[in-house]
C-alpha positions as CSV (number, residue, x, y, z in Angstrom):
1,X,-22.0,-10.2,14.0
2,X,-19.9,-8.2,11.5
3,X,-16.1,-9.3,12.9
4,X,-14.7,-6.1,10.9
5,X,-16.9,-4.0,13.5
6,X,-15.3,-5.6,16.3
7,X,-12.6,-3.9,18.1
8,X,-9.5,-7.4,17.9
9,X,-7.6,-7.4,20.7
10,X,-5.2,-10.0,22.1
11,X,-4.8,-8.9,25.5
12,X,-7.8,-8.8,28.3
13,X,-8.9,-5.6,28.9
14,X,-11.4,-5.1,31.7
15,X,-14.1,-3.3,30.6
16,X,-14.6,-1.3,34.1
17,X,-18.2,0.3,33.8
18,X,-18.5,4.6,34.1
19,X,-19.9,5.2,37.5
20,X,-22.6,7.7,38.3
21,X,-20.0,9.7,40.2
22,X,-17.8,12.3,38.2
23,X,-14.8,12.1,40.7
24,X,-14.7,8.2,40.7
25,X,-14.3,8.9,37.1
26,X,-12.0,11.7,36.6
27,X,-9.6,9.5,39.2
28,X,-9.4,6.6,37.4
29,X,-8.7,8.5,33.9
30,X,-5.9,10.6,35.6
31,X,-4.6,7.7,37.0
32,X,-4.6,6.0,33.1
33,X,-3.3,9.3,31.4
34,X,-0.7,9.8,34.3
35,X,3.0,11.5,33.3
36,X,0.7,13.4,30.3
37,X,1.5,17.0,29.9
38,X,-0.7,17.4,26.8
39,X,-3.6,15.6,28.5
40,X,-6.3,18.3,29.2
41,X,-9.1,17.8,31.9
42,X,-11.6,20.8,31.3
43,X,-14.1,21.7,34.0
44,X,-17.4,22.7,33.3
45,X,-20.6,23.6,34.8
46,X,-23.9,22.8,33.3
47,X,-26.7,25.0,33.3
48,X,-24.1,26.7,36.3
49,X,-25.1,24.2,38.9
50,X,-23.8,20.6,37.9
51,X,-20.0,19.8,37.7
52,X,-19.0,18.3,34.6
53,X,-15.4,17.2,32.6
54,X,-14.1,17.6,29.6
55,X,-11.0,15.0,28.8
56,X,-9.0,15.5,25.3
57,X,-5.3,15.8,24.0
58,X,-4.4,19.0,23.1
59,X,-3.5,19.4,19.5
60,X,-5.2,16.8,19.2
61,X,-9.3,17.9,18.5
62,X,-11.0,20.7,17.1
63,X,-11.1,23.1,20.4
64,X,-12.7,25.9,18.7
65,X,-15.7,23.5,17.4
66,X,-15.1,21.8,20.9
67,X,-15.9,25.2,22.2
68,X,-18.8,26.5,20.2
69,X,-20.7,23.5,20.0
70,X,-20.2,21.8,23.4
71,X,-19.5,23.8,26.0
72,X,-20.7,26.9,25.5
73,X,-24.3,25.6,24.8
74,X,-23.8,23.2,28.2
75,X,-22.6,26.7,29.9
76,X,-26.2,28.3,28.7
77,X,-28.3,25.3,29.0
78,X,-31.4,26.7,30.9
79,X,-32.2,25.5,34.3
80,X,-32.9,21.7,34.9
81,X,-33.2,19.7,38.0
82,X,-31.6,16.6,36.9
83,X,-29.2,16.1,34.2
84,X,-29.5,13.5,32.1
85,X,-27.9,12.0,28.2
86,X,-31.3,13.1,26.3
87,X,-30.9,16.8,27.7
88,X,-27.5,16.8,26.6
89,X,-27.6,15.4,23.3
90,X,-30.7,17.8,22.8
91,X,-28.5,21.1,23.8
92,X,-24.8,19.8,22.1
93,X,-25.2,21.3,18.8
94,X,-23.1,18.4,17.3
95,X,-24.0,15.5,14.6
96,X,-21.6,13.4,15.5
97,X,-21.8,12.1,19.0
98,X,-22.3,8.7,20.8
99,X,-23.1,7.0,24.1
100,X,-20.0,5.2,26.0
101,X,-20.5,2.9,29.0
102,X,-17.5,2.0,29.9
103,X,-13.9,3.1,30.6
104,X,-11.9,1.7,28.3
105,X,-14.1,3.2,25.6
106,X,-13.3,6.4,26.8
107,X,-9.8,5.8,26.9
108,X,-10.0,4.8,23.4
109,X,-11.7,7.6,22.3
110,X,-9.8,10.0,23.8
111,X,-6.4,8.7,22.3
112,X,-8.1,8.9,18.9
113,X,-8.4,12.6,19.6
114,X,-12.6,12.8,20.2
115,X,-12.9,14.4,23.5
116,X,-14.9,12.8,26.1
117,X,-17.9,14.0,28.4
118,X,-18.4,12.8,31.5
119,X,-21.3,14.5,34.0
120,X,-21.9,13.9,37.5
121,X,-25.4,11.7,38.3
122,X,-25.1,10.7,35.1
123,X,-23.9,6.8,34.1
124,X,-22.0,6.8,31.1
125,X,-20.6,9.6,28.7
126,X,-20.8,11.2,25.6
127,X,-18.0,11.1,22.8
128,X,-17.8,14.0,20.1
129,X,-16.0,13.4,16.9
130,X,-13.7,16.2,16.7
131,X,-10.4,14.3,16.1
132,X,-8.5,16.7,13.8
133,X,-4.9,15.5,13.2
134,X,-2.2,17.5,11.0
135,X,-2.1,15.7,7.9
136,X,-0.4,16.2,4.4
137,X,-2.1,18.0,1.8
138,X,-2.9,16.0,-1.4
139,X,0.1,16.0,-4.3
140,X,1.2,14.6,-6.9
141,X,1.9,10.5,-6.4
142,X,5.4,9.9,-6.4
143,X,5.8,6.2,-6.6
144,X,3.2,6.6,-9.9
145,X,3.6,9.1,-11.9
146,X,1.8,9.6,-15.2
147,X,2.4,11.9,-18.0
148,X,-1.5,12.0,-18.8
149,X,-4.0,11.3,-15.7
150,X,-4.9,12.7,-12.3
151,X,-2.3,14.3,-10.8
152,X,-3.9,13.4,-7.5
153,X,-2.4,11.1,-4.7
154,X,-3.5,9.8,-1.5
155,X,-2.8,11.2,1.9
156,X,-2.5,9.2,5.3
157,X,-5.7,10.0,6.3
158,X,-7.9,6.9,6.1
159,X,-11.2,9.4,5.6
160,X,-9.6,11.6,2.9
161,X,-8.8,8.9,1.0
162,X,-11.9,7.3,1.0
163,X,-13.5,10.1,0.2
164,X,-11.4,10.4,-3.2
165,X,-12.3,6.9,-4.4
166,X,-16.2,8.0,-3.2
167,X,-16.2,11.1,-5.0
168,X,-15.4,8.5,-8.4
169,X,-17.6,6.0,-7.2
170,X,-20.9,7.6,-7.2
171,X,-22.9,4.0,-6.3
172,X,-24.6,2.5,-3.7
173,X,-23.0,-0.5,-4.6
174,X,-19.2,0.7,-2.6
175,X,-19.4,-0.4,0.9
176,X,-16.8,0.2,3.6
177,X,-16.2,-1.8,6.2
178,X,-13.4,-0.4,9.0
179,X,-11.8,-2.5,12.3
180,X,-8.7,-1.7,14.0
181,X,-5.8,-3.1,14.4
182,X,-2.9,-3.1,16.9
183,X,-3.1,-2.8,20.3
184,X,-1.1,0.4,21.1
185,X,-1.4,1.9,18.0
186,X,-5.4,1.0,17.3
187,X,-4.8,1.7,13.7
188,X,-7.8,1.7,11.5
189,X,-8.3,-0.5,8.6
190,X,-10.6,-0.4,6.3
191,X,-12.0,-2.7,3.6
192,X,-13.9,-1.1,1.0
193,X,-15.1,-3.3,-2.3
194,X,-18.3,-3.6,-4.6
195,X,-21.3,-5.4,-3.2
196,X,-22.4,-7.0,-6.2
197,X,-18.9,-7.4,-8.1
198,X,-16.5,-8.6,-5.5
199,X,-16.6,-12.1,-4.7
200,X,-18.1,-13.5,-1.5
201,X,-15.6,-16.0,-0.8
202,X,-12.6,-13.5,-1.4
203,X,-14.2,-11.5,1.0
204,X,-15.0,-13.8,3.7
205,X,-11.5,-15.0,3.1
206,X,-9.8,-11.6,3.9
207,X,-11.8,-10.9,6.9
208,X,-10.6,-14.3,8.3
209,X,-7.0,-13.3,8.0
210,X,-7.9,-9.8,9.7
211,X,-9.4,-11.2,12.3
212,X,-6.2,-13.6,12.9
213,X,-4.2,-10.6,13.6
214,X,-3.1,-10.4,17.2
215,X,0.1,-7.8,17.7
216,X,0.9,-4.8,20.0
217,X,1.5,-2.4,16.3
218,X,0.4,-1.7,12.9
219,X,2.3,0.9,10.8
220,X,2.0,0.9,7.6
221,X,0.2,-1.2,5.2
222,X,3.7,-2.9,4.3
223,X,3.3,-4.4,7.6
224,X,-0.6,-5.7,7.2
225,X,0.8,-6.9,3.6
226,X,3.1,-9.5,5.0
227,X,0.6,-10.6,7.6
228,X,-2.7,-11.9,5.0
229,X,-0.5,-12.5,2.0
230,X,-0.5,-16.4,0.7
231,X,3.5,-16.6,0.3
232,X,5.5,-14.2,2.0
233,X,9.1,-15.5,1.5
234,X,8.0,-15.5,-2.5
235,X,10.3,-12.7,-3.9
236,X,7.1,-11.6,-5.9
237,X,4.6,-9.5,-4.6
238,X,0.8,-11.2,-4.6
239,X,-0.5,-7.8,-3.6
240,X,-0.9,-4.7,-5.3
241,X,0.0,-1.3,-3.4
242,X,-1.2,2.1,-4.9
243,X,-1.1,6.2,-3.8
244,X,-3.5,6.8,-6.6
245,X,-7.4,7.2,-6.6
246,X,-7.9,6.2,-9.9
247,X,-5.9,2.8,-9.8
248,X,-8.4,1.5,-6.8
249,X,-11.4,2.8,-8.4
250,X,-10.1,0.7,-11.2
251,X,-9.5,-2.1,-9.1
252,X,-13.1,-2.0,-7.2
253,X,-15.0,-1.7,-10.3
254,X,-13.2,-4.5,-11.7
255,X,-14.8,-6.8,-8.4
256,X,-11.1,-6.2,-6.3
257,X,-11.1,-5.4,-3.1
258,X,-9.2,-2.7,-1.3
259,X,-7.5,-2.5,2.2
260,X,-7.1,1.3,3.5
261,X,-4.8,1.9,6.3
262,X,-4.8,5.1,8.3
263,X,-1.3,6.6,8.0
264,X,0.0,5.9,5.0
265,X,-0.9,6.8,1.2
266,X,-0.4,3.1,-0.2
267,X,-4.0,1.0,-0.2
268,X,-3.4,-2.8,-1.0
269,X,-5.2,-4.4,-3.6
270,X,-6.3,-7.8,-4.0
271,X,-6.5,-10.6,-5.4
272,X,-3.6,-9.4,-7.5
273,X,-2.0,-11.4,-10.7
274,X,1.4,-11.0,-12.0
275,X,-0.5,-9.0,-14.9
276,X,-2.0,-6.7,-12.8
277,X,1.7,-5.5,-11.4
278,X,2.5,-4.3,-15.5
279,X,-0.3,-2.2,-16.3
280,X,-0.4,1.6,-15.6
281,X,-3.6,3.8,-15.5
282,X,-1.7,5.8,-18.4
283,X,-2.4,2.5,-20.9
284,X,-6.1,3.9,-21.2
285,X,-5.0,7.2,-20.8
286,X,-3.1,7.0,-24.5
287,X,-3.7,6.0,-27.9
288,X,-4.6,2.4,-28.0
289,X,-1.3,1.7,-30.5
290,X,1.2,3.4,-28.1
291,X,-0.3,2.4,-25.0
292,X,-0.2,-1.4,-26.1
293,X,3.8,-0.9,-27.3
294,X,4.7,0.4,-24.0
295,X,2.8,-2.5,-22.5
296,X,4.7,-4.9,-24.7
297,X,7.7,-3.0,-23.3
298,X,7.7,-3.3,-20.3
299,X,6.9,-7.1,-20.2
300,X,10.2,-7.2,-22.2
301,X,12.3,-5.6,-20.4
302,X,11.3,-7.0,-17.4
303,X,13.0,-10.4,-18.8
304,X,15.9,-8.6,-20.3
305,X,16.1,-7.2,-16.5
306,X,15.9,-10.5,-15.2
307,X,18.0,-12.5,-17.6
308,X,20.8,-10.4,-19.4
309,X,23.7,-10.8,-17.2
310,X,23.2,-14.2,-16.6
311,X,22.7,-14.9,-20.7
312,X,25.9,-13.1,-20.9
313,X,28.0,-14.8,-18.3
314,X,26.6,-18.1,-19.8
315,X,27.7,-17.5,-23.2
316,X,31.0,-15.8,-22.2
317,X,31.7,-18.7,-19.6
318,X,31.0,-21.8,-21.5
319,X,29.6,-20.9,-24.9
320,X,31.5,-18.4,-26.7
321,X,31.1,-20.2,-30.5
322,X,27.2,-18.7,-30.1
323,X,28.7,-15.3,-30.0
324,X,29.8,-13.8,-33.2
325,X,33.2,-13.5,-34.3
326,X,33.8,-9.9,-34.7
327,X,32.2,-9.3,-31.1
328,X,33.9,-11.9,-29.7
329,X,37.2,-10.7,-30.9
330,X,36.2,-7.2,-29.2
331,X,35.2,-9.1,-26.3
332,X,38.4,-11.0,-25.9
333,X,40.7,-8.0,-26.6
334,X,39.1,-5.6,-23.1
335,X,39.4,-8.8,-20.9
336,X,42.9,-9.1,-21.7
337,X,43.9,-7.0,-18.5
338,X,41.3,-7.8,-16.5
339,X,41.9,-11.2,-13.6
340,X,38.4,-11.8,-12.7
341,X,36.3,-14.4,-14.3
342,X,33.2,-13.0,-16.2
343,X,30.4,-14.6,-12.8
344,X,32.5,-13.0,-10.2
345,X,32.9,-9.7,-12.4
346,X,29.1,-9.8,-12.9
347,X,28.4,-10.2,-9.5
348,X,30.8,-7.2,-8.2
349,X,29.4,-4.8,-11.1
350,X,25.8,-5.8,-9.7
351,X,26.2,-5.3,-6.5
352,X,27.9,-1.8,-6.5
353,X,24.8,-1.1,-8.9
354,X,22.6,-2.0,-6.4
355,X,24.4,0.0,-4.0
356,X,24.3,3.1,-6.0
357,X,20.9,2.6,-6.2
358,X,19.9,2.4,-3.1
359,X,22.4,5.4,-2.1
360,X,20.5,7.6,-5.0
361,X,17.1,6.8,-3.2
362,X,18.1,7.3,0.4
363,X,20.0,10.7,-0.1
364,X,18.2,13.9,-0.3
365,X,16.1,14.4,-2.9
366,X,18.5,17.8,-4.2
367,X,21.9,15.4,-4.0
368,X,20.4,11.8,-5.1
369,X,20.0,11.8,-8.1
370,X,23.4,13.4,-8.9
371,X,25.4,11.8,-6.7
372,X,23.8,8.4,-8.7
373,X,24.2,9.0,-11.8
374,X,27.6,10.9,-11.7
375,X,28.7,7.8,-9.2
376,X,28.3,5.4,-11.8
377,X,30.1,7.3,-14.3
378,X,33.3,8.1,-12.5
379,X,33.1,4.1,-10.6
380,X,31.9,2.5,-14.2
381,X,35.1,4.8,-15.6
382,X,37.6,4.2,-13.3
383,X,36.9,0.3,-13.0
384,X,37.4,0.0,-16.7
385,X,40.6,1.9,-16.6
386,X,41.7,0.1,-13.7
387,X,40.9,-3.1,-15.6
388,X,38.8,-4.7,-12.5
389,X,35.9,-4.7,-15.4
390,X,35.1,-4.6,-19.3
391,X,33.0,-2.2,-21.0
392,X,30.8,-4.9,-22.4
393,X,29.5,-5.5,-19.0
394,X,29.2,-2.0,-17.8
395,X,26.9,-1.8,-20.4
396,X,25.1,-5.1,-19.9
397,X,24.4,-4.0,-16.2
398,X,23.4,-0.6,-17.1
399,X,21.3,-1.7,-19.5
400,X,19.9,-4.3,-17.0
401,X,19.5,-1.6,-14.1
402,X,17.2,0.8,-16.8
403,X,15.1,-2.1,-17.5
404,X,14.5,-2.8,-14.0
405,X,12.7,0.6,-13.7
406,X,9.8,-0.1,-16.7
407,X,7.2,-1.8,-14.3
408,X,5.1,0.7,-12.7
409,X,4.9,-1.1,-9.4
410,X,8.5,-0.9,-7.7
411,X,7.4,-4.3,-5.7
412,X,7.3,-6.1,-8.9
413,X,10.6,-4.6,-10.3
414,X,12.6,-5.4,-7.1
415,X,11.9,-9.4,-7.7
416,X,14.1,-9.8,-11.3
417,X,17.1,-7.6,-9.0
418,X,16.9,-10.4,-6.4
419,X,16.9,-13.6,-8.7
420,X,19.5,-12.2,-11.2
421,X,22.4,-13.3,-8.4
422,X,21.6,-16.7,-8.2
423,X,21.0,-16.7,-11.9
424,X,24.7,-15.5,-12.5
425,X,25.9,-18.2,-10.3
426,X,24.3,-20.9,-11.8
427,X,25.0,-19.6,-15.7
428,X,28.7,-19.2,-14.2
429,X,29.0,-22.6,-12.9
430,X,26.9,-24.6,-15.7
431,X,26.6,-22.5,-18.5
432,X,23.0,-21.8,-20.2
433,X,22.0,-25.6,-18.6
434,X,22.3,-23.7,-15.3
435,X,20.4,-20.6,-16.6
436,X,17.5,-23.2,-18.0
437,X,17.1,-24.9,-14.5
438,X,17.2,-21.8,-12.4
439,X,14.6,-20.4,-15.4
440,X,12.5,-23.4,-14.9
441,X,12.6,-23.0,-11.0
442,X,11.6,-19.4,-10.9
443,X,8.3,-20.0,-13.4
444,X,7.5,-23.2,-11.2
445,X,7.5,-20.9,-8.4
446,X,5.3,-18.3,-10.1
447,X,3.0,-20.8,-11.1
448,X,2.7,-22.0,-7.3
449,X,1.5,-18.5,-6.2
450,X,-1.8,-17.3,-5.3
451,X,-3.6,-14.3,-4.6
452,X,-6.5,-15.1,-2.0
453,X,-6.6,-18.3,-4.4
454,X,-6.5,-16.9,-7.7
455,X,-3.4,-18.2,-9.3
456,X,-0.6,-16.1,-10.0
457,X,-0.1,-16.2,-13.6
458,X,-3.5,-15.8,-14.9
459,X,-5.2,-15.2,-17.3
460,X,-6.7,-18.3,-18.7
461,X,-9.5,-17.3,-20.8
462,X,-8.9,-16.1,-24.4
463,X,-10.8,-12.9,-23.4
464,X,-8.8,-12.0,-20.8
465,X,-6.3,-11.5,-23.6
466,X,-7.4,-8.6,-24.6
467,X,-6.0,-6.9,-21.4
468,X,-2.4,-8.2,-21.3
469,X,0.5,-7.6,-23.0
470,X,-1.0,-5.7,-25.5
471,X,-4.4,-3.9,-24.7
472,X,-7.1,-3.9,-27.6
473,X,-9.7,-0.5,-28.0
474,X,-11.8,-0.4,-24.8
475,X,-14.7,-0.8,-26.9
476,X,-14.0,-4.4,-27.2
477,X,-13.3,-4.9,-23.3
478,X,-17.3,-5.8,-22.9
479,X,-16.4,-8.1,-19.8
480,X,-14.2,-7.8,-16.8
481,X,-11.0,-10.0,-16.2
482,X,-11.8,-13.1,-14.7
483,X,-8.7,-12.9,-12.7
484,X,-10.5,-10.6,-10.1
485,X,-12.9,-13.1,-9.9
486,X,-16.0,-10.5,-10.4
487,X,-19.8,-11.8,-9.4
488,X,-20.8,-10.0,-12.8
489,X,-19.1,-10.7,-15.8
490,X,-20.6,-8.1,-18.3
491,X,-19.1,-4.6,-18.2
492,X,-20.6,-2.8,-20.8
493,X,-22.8,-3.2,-23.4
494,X,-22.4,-4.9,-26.6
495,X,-21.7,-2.8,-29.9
496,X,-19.8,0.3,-28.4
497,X,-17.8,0.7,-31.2
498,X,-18.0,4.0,-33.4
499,X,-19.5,4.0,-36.4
């Protein structure tokens, strides 16, 4: 049995059987929907002689479709003795129906916003898909953005966003698999990945940790993240989460998988590498020699991010015959007035970064970004003048802060923010010794990670090369990255160069 089919629950649920009695019924689902105003319980006559219900949320289904489709051919249904599910099914001019048996299925059903049929003789019901939710139209994706691409981002709709990876994907070969999750917020989940590409074992793998999942909620796929990751106190992400279409196409064509989660645009990816988080869709978007510089870039500045303040506390702490005279001599002359050592004035000018930061993202979007940038003007001013900090380290953190914002994933780029504290303490308390242990520690740890069991700082294979901090012409990418661990290696054919 397929255990992604299978409805995970933690809590025992009777499964009370539908009687063949429509009041016995329509009792016991009044007394589950009790103290709901929006809970509708339509009455119907079929064929004008047999009493029947309708059960649905309001705003909730399609009522027009609900009305056309259902109950007006029920109320015109010719005359019958008996009533029974093949006559039904015959008359309901619907595709998308199914038989329920029991009670908790109908309960399920009619919290997902399919209304629920239930007749009197009859044992059982009959479920129309007719859920129709308010959703988001589809924009432009703003954790993403791209100067040359789609301009297409996903929704939190589940189905709509499968349906933009399908309308890329035009194979066989892209199977979806869908459970749910949570048990008050039954959230669907689904796992959609190459048959012949993605790797049996990963697979297998990720369905064991879904199945492990036992809890009352599921949100958003930040949440389903932490619970199958390998190392979830690792300041790193091992997964990949992307709002655009053409990243997971990408992904499943390279033999990934992808998680879908109803209710929110971001899809995890995995297994994901530490390479994967530095390459945008726009690399193959450009030409190949600007594409591979902004690559190179970003990789860069990611260590510049990670280790400027702490090179410069080292140097200024501990080591200041590595620094050149003439800077040195500027350097010395603008901490003349100031009382704080250079770690703690680091630390204070990082932190009130930090908190500008996070101020510019959580205002509204008119006010953020002004109240930002002019913020650390006037507080980068005014400390200087005050003499609580030098401008060589206003602009070191600056410069630091812009850095952090190269990666295209914001999971990755928040990692470098996190270990530059302990950094600066350890660069202020035993110069660049301190920065060279705490540098060793944080690449030990990276090379500890795994992504469903691929390691984290793959690749390993001189092919894989071609696809990492510099990308060479696509023409010469002939195989896929062994870090997704594919089932089939070859990805085009040989000799694709022009001539």
């Amino acid at each position: 049995m397929d255990i992604l089919r299978e409805p995970w629950r933690w809590m025992n649920v009777e499964q009370t059987v539908l009687s063949e009695v429509l009041q016995d019924n329509v009792e016991q689902l009044k007394q589950v929907f009790e103290r709901n105003s929006d809970c509708i319980f339509q009455s119907i006559m079929i064929a004008g002689r047999f009493p029947a219900m309708i059960t649905y949320f309001d705003n909730t289904c399609d009522t027009k479709e609900l009305n056309r489709s259902v109950i007006t051919p029920l109320h015109r249904m010719q005359q019958i003795r008996q009533v029974n599910m093949d006559d039904l099914r015959n008359v309901i001019d619907l595709s998308h129906m199914k038989t329920i048996q029991n009670l908790d299925e109908a309960v399920q059903n009619i919290l997902s916003g399919n209304p629920v049929l239930l007749t009197d003789q009859v044992q059982g019901g009959l479920v129309f898909s007719l859920a129709q939710w308010e959703q988001r139209g589809i924009e432009d994706p703003m954790a993403e953005n791209v100067i040359r691409g789609p301009r297409e981002g996903f929704t939190e709709s589940v189905g709509v966003n499968i349906s933009m990876v399908r309308r890329r994907l035009k194979t066989s070969d892209f199977k979806t698999e869908e459970c749910t999750i949570g048990t008050m917020t039954n959230t669907k989940v689904v796992v959609a990945y190459s048959d012949s590409l993605s790797h049996p074992t990963i697979r297998e793998e990720l369905k064991k940790r879904l199945q492990k999942i036992k809890i009352d909620k599921l949100i958003e796929s930040g949440e389903l993240e932490e619970l199958i990751e390998d190392q979830p106190y690792s300041p790193f992400p091992t997964i990949i989460a992307s709002e655009r279409p053409d990243v997971i196409t990408a992904a499943i064509t390279e033999g990934r998988i992808a998680i879908f989660t109803d209710g929110t645009p971001f899809v995890l990816v995995v297994p994901s590498t530490m390479n994967s988080f530095f390459q945008s869709p726009e690399d193959f978007n450009q030409r190949l020699l600007i594409g591979s510089f902004i690559r190179f870039l970003r990789y860069a500045f990611y260590f510049i991010s990670l280790l400027a303040p702490a090179t410069y506390v080292a140097l200024l702490s501990f080591h200041q015959e590595m620094i050149p005279t003439l800077l040195l001599l500027n350097i010395a002359s603008s901490r003349e007035s100031v009382p704080l050592p250079a770690v703690v004035e680091a630390l204070l000018m990082e932190i009130m970064f930090e908190g500008l930061r996070e101020a510019g993202v959580r205002l509204p979007k008119q006010i953020g970004a002004a109240i930002s940038i002019v913020g650390a003007l006037v507080i980068g001013q005014a400390s200087i003048s005050a003499g609580l900090v030098t401008a060589p380290m206003v602009v070191i953190v600056a410069i630091t802060g812009i850095a952090s914002f190269m990666v295209p994933h914001y999971a990755e780029g928040i990692a470098p923010r996190l270990l530059r504290f302990p950094l600066m303490i350890m660069a202020g308390t035993m110069g660049l010794l301190g920065l060279m242990l705490g540098t060793i520690a944080v690449v030990i740890h990276l090379c500890s990670l795994r992504s469903f069991g691929v390691p984290y700082l793959v690749p390993v294979r001189a092919k894989d090369l071609k696809d990492t901090v510099i990308r060479l012409p696509i023409w010469s990418l002939d195989e896929r990255p062994s870090t997704a661990v594919p089932e089939e290696i070859t990805r085009q054919a040989p000799h694709q160069k022009p001539e």
